[in-house]
PDBQT receptor file of N, H, CA, C and O in Angstrom, charges set to zero:
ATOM      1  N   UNK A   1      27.172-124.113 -45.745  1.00  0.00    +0.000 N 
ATOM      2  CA  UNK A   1      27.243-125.469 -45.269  1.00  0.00    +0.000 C 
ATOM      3  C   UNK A   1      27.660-126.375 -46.423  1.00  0.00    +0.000 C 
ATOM      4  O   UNK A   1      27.502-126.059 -47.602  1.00  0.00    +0.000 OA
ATOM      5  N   UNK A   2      28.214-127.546 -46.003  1.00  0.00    +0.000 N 
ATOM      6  H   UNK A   2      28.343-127.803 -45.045  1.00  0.00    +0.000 HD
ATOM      7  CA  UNK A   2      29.020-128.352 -46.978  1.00  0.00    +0.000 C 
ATOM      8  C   UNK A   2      28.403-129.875 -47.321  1.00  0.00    +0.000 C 
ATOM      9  O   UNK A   2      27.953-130.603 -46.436  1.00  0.00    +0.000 OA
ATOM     10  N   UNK A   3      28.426-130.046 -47.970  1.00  0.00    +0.000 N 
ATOM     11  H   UNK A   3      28.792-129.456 -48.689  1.00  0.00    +0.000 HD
ATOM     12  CA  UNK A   3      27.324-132.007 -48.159  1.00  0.00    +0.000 C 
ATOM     13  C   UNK A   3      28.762-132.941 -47.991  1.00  0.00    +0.000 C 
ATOM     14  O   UNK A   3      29.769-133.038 -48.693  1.00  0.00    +0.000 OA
ATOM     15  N   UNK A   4      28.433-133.432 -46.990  1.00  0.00    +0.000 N 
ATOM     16  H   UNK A   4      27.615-133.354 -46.420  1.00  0.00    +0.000 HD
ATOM     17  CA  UNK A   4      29.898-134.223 -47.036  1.00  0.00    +0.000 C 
ATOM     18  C   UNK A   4      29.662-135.491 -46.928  1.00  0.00    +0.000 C 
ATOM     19  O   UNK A   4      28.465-135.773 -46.978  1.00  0.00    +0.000 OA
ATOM     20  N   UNK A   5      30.543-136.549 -46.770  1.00  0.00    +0.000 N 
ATOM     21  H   UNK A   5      31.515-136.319 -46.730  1.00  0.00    +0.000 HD
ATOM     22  CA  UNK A   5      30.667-137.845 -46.729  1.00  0.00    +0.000 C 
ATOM     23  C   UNK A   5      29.680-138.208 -45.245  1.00  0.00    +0.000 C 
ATOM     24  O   UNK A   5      28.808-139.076 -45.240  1.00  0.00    +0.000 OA
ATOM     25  N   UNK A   6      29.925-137.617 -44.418  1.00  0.00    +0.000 N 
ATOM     26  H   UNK A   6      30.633-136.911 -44.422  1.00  0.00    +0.000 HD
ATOM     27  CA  UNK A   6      29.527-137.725 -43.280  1.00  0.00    +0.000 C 
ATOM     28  C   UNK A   6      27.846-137.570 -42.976  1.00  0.00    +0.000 C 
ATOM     29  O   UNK A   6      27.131-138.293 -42.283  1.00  0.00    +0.000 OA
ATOM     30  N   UNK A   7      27.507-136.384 -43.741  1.00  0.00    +0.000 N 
ATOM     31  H   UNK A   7      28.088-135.797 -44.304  1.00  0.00    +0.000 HD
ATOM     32  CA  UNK A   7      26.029-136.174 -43.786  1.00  0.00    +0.000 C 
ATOM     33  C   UNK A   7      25.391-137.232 -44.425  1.00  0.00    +0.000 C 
ATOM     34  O   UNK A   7      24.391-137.716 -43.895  1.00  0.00    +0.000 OA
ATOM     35  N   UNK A   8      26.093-137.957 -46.183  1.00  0.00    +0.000 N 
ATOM     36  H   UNK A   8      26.906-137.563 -46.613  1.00  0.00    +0.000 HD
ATOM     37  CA  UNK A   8      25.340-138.472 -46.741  1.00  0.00    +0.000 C 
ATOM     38  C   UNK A   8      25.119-139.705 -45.928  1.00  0.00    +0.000 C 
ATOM     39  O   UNK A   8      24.046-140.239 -45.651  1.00  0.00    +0.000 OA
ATOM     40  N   UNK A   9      26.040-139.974 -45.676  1.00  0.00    +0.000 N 
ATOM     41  H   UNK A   9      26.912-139.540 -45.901  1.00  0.00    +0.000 HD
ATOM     42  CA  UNK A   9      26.326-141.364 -44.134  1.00  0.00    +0.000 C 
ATOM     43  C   UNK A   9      25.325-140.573 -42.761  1.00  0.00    +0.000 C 
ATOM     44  O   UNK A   9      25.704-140.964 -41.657  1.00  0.00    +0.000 OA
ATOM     45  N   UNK A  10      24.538-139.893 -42.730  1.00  0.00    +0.000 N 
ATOM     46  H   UNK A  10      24.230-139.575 -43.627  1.00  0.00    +0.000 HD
ATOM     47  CA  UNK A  10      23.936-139.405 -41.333  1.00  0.00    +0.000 C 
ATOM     48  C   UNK A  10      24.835-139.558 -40.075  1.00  0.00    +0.000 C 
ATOM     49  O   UNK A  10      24.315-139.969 -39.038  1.00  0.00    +0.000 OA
ATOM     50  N   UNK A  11      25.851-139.321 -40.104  1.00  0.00    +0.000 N 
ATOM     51  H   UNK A  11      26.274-138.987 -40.946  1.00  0.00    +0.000 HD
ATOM     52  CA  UNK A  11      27.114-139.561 -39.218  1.00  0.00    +0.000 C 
ATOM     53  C   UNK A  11      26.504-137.521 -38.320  1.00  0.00    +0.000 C 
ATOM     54  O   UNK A  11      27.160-136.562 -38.725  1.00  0.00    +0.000 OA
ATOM     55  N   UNK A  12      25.944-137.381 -37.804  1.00  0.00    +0.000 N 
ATOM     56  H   UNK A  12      25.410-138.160 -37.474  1.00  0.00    +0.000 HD
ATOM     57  CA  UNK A  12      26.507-135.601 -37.408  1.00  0.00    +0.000 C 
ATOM     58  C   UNK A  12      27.543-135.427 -36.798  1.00  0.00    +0.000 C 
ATOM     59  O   UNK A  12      28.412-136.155 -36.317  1.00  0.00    +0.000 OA
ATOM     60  N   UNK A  13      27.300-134.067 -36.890  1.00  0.00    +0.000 N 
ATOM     61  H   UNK A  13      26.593-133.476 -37.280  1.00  0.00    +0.000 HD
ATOM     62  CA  UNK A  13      28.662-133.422 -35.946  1.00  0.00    +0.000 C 
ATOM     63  C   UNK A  13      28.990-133.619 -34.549  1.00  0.00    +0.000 C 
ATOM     64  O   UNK A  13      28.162-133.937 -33.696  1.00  0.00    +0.000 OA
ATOM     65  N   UNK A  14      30.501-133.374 -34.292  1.00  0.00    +0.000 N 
ATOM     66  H   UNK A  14      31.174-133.115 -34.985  1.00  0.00    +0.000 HD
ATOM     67  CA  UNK A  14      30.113-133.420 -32.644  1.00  0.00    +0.000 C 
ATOM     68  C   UNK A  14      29.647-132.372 -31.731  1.00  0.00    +0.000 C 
ATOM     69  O   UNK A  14      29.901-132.499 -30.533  1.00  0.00    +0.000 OA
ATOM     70  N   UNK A  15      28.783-131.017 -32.291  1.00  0.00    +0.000 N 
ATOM     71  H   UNK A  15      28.577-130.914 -33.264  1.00  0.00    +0.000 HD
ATOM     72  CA  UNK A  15      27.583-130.635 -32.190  1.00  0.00    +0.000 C 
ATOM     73  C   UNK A  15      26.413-131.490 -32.239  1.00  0.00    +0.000 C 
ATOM     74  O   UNK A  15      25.569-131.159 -31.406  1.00  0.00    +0.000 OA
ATOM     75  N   UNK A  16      26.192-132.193 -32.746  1.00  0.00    +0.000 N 
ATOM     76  H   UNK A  16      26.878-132.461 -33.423  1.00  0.00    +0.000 HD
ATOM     77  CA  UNK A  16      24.588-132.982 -33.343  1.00  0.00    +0.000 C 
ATOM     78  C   UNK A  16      23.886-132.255 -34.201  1.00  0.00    +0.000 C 
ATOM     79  O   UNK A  16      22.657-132.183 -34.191  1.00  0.00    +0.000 OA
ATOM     80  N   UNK A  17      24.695-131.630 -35.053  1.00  0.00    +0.000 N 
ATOM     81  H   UNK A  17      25.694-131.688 -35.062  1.00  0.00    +0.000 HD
ATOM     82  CA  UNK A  17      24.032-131.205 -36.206  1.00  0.00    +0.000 C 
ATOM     83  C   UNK A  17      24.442-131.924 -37.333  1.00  0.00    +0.000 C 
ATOM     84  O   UNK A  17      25.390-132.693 -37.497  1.00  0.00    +0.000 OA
ATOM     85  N   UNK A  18      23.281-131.415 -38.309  1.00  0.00    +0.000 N 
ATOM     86  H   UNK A  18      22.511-130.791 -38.176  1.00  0.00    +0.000 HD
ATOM     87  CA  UNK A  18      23.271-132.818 -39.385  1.00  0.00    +0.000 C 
ATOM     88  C   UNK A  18      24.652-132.145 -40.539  1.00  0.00    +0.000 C 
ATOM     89  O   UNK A  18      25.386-132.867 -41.214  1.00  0.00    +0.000 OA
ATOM     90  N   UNK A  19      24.692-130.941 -40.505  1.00  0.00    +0.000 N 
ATOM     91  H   UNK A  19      24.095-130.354 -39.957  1.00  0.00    +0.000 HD
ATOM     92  CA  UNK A  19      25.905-130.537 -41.679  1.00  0.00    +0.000 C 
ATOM     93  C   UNK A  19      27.140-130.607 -40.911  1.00  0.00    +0.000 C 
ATOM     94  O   UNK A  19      26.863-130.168 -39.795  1.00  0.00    +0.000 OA
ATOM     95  N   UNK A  20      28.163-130.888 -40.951  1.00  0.00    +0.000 N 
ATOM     96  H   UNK A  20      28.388-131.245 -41.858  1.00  0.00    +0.000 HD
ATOM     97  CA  UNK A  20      29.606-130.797 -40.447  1.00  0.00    +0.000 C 
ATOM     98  C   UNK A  20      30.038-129.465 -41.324  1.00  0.00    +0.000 C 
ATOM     99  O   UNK A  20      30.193-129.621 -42.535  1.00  0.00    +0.000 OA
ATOM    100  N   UNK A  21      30.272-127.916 -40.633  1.00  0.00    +0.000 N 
ATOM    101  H   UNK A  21      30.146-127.789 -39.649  1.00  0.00    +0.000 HD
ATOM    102  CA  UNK A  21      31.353-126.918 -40.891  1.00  0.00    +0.000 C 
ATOM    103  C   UNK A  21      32.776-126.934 -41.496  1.00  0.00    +0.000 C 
ATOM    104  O   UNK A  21      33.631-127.511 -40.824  1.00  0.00    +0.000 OA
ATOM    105  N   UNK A  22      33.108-126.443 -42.539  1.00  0.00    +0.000 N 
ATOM    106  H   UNK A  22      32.413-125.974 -43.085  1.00  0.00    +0.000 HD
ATOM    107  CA  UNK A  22      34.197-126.724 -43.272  1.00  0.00    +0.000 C 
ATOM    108  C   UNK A  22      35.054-126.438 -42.338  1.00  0.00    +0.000 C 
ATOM    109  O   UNK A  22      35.949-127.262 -42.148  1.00  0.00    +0.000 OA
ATOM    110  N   UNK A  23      35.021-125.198 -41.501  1.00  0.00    +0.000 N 
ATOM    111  H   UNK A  23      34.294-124.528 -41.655  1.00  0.00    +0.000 HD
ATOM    112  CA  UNK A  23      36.534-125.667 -40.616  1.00  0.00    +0.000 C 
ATOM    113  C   UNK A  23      36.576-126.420 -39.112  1.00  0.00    +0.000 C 
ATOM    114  O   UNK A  23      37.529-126.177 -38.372  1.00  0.00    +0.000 OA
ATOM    115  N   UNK A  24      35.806-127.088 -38.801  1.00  0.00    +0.000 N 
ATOM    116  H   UNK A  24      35.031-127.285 -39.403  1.00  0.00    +0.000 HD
ATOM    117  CA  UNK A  24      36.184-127.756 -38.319  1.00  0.00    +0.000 C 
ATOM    118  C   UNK A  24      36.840-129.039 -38.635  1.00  0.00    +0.000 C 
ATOM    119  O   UNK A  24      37.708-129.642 -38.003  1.00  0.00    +0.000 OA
ATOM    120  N   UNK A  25      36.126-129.395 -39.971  1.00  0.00    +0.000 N 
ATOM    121  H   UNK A  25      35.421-128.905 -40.485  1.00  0.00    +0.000 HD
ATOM    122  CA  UNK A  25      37.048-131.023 -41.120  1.00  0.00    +0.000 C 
ATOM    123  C   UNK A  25      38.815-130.476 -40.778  1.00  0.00    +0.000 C 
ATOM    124  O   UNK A  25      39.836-131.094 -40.475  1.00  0.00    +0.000 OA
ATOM    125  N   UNK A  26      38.466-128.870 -41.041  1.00  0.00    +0.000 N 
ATOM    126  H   UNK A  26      37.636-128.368 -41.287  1.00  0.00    +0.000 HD
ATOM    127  CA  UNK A  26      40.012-128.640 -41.352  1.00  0.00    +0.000 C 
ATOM    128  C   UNK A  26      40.733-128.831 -40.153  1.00  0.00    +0.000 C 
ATOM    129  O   UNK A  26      41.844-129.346 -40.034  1.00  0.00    +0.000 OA
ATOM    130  N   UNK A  27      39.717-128.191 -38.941  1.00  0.00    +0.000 N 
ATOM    131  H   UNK A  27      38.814-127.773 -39.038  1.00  0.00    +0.000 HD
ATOM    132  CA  UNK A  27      40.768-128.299 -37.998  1.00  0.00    +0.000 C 
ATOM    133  C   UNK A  27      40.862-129.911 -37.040  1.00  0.00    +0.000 C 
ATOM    134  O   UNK A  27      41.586-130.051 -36.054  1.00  0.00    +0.000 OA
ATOM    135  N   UNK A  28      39.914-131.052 -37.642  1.00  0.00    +0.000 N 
ATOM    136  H   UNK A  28      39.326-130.938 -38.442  1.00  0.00    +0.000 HD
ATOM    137  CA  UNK A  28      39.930-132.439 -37.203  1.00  0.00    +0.000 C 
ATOM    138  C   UNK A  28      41.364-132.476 -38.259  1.00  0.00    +0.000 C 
ATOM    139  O   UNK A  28      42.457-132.375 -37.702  1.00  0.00    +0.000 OA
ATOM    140  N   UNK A  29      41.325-132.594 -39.475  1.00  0.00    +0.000 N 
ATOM    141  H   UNK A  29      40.438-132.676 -39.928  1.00  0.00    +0.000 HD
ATOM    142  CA  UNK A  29      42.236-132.943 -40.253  1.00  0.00    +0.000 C 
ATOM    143  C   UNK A  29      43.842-132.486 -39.949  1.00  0.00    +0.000 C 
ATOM    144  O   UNK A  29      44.741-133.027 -40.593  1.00  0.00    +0.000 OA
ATOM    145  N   UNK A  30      44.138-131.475 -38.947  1.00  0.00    +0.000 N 
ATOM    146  H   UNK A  30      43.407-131.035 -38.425  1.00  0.00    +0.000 HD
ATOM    147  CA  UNK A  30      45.243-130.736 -38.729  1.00  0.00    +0.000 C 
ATOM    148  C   UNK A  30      45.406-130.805 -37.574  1.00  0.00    +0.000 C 
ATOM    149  O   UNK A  30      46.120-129.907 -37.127  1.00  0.00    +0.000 OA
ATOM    150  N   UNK A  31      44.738-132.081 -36.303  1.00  0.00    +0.000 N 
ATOM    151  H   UNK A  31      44.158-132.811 -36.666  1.00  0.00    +0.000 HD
ATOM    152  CA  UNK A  31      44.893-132.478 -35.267  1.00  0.00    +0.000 C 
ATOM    153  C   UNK A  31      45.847-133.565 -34.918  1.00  0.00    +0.000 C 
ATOM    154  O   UNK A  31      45.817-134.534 -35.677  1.00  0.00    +0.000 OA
ATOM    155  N   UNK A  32      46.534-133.598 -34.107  1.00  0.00    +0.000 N 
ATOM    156  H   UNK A  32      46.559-132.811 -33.491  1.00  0.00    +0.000 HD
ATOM    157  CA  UNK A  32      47.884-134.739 -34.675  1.00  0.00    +0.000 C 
ATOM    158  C   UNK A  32      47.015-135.635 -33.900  1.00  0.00    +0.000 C 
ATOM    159  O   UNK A  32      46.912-136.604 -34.652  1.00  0.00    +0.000 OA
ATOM    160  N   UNK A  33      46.269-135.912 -32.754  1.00  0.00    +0.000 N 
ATOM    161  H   UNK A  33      46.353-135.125 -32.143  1.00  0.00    +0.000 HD
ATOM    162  CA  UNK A  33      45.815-136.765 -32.261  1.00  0.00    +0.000 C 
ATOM    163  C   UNK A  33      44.852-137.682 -33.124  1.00  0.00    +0.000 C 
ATOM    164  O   UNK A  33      44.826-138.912 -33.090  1.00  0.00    +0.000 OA
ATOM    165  N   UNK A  34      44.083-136.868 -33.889  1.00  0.00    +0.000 N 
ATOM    166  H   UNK A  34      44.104-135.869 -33.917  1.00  0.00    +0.000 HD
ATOM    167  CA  UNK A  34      43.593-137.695 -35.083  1.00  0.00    +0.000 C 
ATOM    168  C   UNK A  34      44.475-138.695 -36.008  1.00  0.00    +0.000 C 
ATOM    169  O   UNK A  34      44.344-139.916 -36.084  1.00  0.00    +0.000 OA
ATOM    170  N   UNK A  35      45.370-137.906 -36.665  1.00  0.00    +0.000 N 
ATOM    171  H   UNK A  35      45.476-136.914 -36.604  1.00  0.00    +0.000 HD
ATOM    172  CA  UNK A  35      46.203-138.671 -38.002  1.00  0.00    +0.000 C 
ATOM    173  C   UNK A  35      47.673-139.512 -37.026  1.00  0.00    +0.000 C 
ATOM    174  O   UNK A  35      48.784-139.526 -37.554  1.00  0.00    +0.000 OA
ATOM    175  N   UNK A  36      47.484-140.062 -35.812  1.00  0.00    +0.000 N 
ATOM    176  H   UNK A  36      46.581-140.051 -35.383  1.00  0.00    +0.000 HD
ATOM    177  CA  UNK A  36      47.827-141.201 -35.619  1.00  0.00    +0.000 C 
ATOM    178  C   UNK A  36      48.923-140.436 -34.884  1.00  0.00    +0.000 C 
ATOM    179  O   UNK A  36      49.565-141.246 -34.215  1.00  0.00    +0.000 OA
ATOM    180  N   UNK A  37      49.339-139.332 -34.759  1.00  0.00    +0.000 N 
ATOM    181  H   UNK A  37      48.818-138.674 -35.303  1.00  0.00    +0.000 HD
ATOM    182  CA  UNK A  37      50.879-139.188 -34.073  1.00  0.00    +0.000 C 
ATOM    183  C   UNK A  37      50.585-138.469 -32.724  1.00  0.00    +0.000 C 
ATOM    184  O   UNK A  37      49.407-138.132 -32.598  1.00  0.00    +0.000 OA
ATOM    185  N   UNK A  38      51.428-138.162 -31.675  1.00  0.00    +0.000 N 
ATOM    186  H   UNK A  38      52.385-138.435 -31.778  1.00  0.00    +0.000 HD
ATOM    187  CA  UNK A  38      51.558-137.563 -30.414  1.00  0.00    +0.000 C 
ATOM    188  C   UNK A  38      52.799-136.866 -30.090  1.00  0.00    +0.000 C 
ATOM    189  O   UNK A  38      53.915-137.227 -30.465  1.00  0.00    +0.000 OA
ATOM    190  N   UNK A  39      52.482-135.632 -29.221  1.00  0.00    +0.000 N 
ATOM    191  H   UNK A  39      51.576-135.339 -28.917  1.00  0.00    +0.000 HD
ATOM    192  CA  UNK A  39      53.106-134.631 -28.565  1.00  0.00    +0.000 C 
ATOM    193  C   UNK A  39      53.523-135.029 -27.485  1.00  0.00    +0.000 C 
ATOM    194  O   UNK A  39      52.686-135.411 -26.667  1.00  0.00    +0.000 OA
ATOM    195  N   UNK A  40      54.729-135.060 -27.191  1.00  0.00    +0.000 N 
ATOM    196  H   UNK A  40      55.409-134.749 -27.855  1.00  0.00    +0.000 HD
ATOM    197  CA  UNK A  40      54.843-135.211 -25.549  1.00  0.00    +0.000 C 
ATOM    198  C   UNK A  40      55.939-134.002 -25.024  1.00  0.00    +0.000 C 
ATOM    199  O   UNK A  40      56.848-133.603 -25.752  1.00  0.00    +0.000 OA
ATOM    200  N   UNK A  41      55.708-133.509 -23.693  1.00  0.00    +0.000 N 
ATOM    201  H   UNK A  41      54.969-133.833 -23.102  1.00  0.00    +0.000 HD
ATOM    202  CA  UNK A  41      56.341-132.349 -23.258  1.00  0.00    +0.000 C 
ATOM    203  C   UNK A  41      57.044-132.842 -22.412  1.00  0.00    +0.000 C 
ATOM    204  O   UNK A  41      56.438-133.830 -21.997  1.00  0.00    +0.000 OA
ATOM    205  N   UNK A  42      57.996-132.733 -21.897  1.00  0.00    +0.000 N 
ATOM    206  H   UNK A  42      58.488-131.931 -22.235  1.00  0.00    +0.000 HD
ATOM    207  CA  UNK A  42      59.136-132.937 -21.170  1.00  0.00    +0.000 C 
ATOM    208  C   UNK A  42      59.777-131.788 -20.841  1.00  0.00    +0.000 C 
ATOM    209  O   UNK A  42      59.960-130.802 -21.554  1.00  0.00    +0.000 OA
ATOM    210  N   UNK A  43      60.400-132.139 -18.725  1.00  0.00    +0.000 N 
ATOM    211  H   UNK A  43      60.251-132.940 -18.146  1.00  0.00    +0.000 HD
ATOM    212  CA  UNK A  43      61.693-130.982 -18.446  1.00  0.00    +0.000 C 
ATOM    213  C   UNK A  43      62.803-131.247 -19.766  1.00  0.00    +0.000 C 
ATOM    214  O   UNK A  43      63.736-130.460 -19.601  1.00  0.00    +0.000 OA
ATOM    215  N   UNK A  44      62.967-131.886 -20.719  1.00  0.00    +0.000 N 
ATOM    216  H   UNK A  44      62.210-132.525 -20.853  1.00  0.00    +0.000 HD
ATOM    217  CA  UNK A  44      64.160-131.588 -21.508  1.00  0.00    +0.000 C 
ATOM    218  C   UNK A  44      63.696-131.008 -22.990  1.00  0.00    +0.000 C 
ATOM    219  O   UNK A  44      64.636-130.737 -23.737  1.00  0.00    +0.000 OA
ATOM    220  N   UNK A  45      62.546-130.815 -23.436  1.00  0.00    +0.000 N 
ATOM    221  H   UNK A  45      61.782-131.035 -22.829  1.00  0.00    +0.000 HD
ATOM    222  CA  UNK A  45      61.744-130.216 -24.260  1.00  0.00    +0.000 C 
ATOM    223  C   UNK A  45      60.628-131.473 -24.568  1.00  0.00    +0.000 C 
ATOM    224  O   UNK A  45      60.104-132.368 -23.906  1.00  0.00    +0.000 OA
ATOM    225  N   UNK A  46      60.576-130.860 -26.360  1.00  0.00    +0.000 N 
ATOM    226  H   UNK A  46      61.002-130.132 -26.899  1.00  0.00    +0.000 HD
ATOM    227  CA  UNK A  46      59.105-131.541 -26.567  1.00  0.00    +0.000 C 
ATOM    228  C   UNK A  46      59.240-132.411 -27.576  1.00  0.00    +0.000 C 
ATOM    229  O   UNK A  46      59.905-132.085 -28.559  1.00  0.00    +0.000 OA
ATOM    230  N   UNK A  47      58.654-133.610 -27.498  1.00  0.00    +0.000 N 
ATOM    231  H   UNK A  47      58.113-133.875 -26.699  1.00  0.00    +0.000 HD
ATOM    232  CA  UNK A  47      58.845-134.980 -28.734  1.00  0.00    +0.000 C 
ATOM    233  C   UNK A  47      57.737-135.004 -29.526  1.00  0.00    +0.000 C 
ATOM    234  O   UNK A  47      56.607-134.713 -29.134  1.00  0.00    +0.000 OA
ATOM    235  N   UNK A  48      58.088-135.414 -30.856  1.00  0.00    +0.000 N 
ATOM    236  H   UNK A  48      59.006-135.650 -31.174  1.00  0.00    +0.000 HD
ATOM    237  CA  UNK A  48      57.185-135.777 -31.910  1.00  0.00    +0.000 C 
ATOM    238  C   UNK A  48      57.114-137.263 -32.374  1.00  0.00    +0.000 C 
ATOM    239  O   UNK A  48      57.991-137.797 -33.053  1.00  0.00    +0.000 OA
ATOM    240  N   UNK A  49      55.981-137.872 -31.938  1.00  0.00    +0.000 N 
ATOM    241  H   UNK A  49      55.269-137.438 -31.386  1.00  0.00    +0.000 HD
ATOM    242  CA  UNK A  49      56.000-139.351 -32.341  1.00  0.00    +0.000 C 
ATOM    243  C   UNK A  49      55.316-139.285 -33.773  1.00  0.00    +0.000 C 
ATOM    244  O   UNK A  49      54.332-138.558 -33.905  1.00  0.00    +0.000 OA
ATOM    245  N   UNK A  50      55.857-140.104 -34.979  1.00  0.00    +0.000 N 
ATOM    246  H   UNK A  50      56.657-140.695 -34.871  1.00  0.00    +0.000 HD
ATOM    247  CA  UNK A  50      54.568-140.142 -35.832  1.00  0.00    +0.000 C 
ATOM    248  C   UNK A  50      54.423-141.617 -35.717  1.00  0.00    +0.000 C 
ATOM    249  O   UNK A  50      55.268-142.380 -35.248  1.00  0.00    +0.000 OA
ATOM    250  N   UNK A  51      53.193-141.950 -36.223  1.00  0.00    +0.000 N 
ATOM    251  H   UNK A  51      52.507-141.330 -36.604  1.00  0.00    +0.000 HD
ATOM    252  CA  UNK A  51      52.271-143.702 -35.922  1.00  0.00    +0.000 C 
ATOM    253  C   UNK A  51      52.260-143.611 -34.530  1.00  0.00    +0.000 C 
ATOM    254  O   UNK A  51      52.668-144.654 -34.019  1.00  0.00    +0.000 OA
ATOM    255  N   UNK A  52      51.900-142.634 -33.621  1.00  0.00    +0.000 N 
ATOM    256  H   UNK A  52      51.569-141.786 -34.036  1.00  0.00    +0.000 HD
ATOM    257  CA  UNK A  52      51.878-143.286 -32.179  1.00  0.00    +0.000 C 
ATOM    258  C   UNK A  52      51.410-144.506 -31.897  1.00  0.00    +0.000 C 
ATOM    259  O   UNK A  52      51.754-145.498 -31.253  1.00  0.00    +0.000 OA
ATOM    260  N   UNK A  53      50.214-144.017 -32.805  1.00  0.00    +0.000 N 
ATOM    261  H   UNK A  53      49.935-143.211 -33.328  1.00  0.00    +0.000 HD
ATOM    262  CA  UNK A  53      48.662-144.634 -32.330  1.00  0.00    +0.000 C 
ATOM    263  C   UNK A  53      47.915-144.910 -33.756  1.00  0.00    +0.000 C 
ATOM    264  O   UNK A  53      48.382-144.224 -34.665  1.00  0.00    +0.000 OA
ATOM    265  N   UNK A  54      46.975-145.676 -34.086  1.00  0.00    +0.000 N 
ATOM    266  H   UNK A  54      46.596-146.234 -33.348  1.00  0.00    +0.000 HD
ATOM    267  CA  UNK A  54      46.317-145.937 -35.181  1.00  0.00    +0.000 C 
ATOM    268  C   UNK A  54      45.272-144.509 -35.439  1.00  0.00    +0.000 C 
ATOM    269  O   UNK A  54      44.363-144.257 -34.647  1.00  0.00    +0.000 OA
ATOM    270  N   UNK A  55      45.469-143.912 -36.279  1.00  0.00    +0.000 N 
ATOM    271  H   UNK A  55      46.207-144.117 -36.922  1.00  0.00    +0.000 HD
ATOM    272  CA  UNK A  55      44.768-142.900 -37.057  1.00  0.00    +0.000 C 
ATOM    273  C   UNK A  55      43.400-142.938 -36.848  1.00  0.00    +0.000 C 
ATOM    274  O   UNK A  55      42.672-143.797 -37.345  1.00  0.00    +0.000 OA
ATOM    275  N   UNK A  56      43.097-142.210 -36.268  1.00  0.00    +0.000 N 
ATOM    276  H   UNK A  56      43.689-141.512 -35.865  1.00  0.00    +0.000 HD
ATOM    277  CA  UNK A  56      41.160-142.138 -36.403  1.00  0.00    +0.000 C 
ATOM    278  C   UNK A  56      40.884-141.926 -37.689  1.00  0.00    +0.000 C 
ATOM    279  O   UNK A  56      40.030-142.604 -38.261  1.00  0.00    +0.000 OA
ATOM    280  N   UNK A  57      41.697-140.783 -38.418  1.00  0.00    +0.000 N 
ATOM    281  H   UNK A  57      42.391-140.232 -37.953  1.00  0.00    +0.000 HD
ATOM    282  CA  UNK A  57      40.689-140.706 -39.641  1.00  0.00    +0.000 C 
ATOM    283  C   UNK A  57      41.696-140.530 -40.914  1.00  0.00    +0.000 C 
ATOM    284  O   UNK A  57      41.240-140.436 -42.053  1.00  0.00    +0.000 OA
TER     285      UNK A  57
C-alpha cells in the first residue's frame, strides 16, 4: 500500500478504503476521461478530442 496525497488529505478510494492502490492512480491517470479529452465513435471511424472537457485531475 502507498501513503499518498489523497490518504494524507483522508480523501478514500472509490472503494472506501483509506489507502488508494498504486494501479489504480495509474489506471485513473491513463483515463482520457479524466485528463480532460474524449473518444467519440462514429459510422466513419473514431475521433480524438484533446481539452474536451476540464480535467478532473
Amino acid at each position: 500500500m502507498y501513503l499518498t496525497k489523497f490518504h494524507r488529505q483522508n480523501i478514500l478510494s472509490p472503494s472506501g478504503r483509506d489507502y488508494w492502490n498504486k494501479r489504480y492512480i495509474e489506471k485513473m491517470l491513463s483515463n482520457v476521461k479524466y485528463i480532460g479529452d474524449s473518444y467519440v465513435n462514429t459510422t466513419e471511424g473514431e475521433y480524438h478530442y484533446s481539452n474536451h472537457h476540464p480535467a478532473i485531475i
